[in-house]
N, C-alpha and C positions, 0 to 999 in steps of 0.2 A: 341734776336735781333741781327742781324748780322749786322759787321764794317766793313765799306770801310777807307782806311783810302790813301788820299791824297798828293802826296808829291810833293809839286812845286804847292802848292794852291794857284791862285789868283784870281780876280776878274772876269775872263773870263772863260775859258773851265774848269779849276777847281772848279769854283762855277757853273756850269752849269751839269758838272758831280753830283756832290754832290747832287744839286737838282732832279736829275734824280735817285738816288740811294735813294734819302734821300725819295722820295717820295713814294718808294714800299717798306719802312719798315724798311732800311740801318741806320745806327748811322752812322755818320759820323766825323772822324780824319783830321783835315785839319794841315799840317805840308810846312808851309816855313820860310822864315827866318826874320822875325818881327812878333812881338806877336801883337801889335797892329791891325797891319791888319787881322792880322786872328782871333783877339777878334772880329773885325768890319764882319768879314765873316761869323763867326758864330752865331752872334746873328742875322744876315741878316736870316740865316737858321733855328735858334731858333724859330725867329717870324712868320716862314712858316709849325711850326707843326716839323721840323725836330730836333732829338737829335744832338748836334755837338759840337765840342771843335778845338781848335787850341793848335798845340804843336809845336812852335819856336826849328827849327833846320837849322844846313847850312848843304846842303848834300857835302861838300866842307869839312869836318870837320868830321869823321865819328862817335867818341866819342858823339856829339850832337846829331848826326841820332839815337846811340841806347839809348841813354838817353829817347829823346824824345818818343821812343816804349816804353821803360821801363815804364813811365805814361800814353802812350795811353793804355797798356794793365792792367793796375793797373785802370784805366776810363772805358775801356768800355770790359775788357778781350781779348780774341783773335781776329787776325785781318782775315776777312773771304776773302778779297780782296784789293791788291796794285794795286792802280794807280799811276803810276810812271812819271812826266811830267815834266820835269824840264825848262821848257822855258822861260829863264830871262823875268819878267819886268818890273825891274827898271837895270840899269847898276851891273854886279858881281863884286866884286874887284877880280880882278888878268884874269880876261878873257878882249880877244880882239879876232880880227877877221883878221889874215892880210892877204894879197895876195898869191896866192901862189907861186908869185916870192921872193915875201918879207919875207916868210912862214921860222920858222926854228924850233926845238924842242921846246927852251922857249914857245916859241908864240900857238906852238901847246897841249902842257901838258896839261895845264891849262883846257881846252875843255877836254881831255881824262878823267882829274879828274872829273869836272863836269858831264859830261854823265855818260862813261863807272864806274866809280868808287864809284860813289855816287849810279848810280842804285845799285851799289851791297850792299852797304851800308844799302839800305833800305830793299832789299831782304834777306839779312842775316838776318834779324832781324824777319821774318815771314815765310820762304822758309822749313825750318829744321821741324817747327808746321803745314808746311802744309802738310808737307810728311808726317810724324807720323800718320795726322789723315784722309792724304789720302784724304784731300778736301781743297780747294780754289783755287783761279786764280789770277793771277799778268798779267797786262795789262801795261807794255810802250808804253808810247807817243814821235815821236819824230817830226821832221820837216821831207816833203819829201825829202831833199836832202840827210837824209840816206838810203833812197831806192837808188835814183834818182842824184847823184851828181852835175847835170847838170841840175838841176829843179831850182836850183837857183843860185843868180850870182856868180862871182870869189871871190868877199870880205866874203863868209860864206866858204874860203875854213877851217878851222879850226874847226867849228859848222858841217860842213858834216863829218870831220874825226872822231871828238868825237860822235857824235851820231849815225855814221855806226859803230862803234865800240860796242853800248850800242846793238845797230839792231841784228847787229852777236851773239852777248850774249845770246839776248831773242829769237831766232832763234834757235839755240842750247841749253838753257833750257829747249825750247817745244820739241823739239826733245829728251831730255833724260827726261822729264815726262811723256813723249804718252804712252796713255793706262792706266795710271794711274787715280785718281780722283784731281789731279794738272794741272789746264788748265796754260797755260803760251803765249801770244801772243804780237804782233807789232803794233801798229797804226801809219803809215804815215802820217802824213797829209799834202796834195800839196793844200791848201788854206791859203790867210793871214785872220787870221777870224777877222770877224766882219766889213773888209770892202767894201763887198756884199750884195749881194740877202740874202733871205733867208737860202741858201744853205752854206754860209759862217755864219751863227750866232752861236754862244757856243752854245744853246738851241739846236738848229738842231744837231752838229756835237752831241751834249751829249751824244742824241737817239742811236748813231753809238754804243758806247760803251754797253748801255744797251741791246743792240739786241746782242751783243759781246759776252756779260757775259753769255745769256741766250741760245746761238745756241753753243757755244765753237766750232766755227767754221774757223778752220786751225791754223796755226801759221801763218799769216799775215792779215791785215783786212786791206790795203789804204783808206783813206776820200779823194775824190777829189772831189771839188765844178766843178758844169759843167761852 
């Protein structure tokens, strides 16, 4: 049975992905940082036929990150696919958002770590076993203002640097995996989900991904609600 395994799993697009993977045969690893919640996520998935577990990590802390593989893969063995989404939501300690008049190193790190740094975090940990065996795919999630910088307002100047930063990364991994059997791509997304139409719901965006995984088509895939 193949694992997708979750990183930045909450209530929303990560329990919607999972649903979406869980339902065509995927186990499923849900990984953030309260065990709690992600007991409560998975037994939500348990009782829908889906195999799943939660593994409490901060991708803020890298030692947790491989901790936490070190048990997913001892659970449910190799990881066939990362989803990578780290979009706070509840407050992080040590992240803020400030202007970018206001804007200085301190205030910006903190973002680089969470995006760029934690992606890598989780990728080290699966990236090395997917090349060997020449198959899986790693999907980051970011907000569109790592496409798009001007997609949203001045106060995410911080959250746009760190997460165009993770964008460049997965950008440049699919580029040195082409042609190989390691898909690697970006998802955008210029929606606030779930407070729209249909077009804005987890459920809907999930579909995105699962058409993603099965077409491995390009290194960028944007979601934009119309």
């Amino acid at each position: 049975m193949p694992t997708i395994a979750i990183v930045g799993a909450g209530s929303g697009l990560g329990l919607s992905i999972a649903k979406a993977f869980g339902s065509h045969g995927f186990s499923v690893a849900l990984v953030s940082r309260t065990q709690s919640a992600l007991d409560a996520l998975a037994a939500e998935l348990t009782d829908a036929g889906i195999e799943a577990a939660g593994f409490a990590a901060d991708v803020m802390e890298p030692a947790s990150v491989a901790e936490a593989f070190d048990r997913i893969k001892k659970r449910f063995g190799r990881v066939d696919v990362l989803e990578y989404s780290p979009a706070p939501h509840n407050p992080v300690p040590g992240l803020s958002n400030p202007t970018p008049v206001a804007a200085d190193r301190l205030g910006i790190q903190p973002q680089i770590d969470y995006y760029l740094y934690g992606g890598l975090a989780a990728t080290e940990q699966v990236l090395p076993g997917m090349i060997e065996r020449d198959s899986g795919t790693i999907i980051y999630t970011t907000g569109g203002s790592s496409m798009d910088p001007l997609a949203g307002p001045a106060e995410f100047t911080a959250t746009a640097i760190g997460s165009s930063a993770l964008r460049t990364y997965a950008l440049k991994l699919h580029q040195a995996t082409a042609g190989t059997g390691v898909y690697v791509a970006h998802v955008p997304i210029f929606a606030w989900i779930g407070t729209g139409g249909p077009e804005t719901q987890a459920d809907t965006i999930a579909q995105h991904y699962w058409k993603l995984y099965n077409t491995r088509d390009g290194a960028e895939q944007p979601y934009a609600a119309p």
